[in-house]
C-alpha positions in Angstrom: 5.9 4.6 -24.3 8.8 6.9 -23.5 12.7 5.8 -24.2 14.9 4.8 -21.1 16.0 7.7 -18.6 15.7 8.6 -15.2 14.2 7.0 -13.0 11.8 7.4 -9.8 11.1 6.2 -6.2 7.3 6.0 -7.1 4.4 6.4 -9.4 3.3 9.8 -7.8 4.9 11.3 -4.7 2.3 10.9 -1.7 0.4 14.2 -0.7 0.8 16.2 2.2 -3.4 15.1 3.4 -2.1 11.1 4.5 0.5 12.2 6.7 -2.1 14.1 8.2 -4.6 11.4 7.7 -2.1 9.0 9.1 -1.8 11.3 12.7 -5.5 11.3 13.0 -5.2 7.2 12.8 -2.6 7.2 15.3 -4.9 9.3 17.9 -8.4 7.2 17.3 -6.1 4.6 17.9 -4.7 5.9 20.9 -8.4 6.9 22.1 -10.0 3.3 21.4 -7.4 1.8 23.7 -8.4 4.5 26.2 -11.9 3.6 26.1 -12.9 6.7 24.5 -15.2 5.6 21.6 -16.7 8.7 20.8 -13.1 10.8 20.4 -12.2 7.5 17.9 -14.9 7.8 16.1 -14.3 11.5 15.6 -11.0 10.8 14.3 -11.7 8.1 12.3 -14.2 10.4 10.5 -11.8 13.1 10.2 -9.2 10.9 8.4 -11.6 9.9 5.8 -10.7 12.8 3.6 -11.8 12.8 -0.4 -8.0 13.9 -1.4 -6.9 10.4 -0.2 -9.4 8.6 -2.4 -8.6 11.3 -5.3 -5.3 10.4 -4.5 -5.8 6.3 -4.8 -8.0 6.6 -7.9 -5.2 8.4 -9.6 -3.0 5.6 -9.4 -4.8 2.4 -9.6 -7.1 3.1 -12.5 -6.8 1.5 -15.5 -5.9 5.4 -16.9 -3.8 6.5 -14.2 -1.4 9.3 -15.9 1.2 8.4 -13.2 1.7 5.5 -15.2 4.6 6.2 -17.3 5.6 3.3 -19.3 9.3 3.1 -20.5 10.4 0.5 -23.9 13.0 -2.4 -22.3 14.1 -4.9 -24.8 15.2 -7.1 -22.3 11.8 -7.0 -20.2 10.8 -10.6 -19.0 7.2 -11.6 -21.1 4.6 -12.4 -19.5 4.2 -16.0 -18.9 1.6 -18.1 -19.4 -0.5 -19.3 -16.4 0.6 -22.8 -16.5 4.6 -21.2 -16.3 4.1 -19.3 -13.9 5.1 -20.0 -10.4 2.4 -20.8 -8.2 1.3 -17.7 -6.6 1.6 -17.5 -2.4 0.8 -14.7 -1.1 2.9 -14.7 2.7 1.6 -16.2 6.1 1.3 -14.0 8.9 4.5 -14.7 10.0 5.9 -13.3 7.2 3.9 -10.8 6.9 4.4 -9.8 10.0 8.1 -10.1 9.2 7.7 -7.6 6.0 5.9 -5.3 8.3 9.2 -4.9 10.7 11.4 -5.2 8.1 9.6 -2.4 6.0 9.1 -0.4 8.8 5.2 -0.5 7.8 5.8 1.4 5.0 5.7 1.6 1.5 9.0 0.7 0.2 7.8 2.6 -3.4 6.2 5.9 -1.6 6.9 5.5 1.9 3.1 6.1 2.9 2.5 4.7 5.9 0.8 1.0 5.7 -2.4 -0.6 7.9 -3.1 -4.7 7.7 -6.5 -5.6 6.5 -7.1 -7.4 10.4 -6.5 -4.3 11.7 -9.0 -2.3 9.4 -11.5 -4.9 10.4 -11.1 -4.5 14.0 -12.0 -1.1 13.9 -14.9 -1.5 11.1 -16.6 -3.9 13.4 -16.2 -1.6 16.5 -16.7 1.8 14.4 -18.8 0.9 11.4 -20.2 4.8 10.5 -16.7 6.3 11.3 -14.8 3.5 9.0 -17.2 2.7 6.2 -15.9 -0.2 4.2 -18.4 -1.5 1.6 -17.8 -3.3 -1.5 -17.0 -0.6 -4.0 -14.5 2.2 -3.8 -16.7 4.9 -3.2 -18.0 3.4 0.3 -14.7 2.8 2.0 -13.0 4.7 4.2 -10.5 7.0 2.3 -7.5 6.7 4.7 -7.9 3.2 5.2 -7.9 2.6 1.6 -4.8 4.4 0.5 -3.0 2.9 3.6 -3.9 -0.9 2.7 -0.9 -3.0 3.4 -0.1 -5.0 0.6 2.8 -7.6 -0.1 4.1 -6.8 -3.8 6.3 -8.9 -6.0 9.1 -6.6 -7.2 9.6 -9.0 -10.3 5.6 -9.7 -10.9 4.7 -13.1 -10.3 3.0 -13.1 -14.0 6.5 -11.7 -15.3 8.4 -14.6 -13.6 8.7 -13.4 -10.2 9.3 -16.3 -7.0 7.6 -15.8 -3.9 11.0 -15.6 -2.2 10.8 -13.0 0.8 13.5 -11.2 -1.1 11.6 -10.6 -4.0 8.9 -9.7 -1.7 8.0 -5.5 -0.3 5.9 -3.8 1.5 3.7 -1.8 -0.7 0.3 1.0 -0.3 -2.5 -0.4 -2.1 -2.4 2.2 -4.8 1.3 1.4 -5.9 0.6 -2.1 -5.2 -2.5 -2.2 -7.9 -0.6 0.9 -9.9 2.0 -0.9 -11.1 -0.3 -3.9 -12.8 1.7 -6.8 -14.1 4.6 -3.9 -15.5 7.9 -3.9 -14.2 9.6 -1.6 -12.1 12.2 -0.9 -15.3 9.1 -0.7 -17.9 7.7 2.0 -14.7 10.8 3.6 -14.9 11.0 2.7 -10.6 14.2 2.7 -9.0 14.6 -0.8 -7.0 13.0 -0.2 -3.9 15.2 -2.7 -1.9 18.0 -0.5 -3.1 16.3 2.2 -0.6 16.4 1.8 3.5 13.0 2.0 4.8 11.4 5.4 5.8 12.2 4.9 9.8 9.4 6.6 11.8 7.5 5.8 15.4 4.6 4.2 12.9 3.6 1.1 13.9 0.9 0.3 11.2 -1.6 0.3 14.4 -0.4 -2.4 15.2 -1.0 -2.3 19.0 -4.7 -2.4 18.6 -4.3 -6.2 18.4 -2.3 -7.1 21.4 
């Protein structure tokens, strides 16, 4: 563990491939709503590039060498499962709340951020262009470092509420990065000290209305 010093927006800063991953999105997208399949498809494969998923497995493994812990002597413990607050994740309506809040973005790395329902919709109407199987190796790559998640800033294990406030937007691989550490012990400046990263993104949303 390293002594207290600076500190950092995120665990690793995002590379240059999902922005351009995330343009691809956008288009198929754009095409699907068109009615042209094939040009979605197309895209859809073209987003699904192996320096995303190099890029996810850096931070989420167990290993990752973006996880720089930091000694605080004040750092909540972690509490025993039966202290704990009961876990709840947010309803759609929050979610969907977070989403606009947040900007569908990462409030850690500011990658851009795609719901689960949405990935879905366009597995079940693209399945060879958006692979998602049940290990990491057989998803789509863009998709996977995009997944929206809802992160406790405080960890629920740590002592964290459910409260919205104490609730961000996160990218799957800062989501599952940061583990049950906190963003002090990370050495992560408080992302709700941070306005969102303001874009035209819209987390695809439009391919559910």
């Amino acid at each position: 563990m390293e002594i207290l010093g600076s500190t950092r927006p995120c665990m690793r800063t995002p590379i240059p491939e999902i922005a351009i991953a995330a343009e691809y999105l956008n288009d198929a997208a754009d095409a699907h709503l068109s009615g042209k399949g094939e040009e979605a498809a197309r895209l859809l494969i073209r987003a699904d590039m192996p320096e995303l998923r190099d890029w996810t497995e850096s931070l989420w493994g167990k290993v990752s060498p973006y996880r720089l812990l930091r000694v605080v002597e004040d750092a909540p413990n972690i509490l025993s499962k039966e202290l704990r607050v009961q876990v709840r994740m947010p309803v759609l309506a929050e979610k969907l709340r977070l989403l606009k809040r947040d900007c569908h973005r990462c409030r850690f790395c500011g990658v851009p951020v795609i719901r689960a329902e949405i990935r879905n919709l366009m597995h079940k109407q693209y399945p060879q262009a958006l692979p998602w199987g049940r290990t990491n190796q057989s998803q789509h790559a863009a998709f996977q470092a995009m997944w929206a998640q809802f992160d406790h800033v405080l960890p629920h294990a740590r002592g964290g509420s459910n409260d919205l406030e104490n609730v961000v937007v996160a990218c799957a691989p800062c989501n599952f990065g940061r583990m049950e550490f906190t963003i002090e012990e990370l050495g992560l400046d408080d992302p709700r000290k941070r306005q969102p990263v303001r874009s035209g993104w819209d987390g695809l949303e439009r391919l559910l209305k």
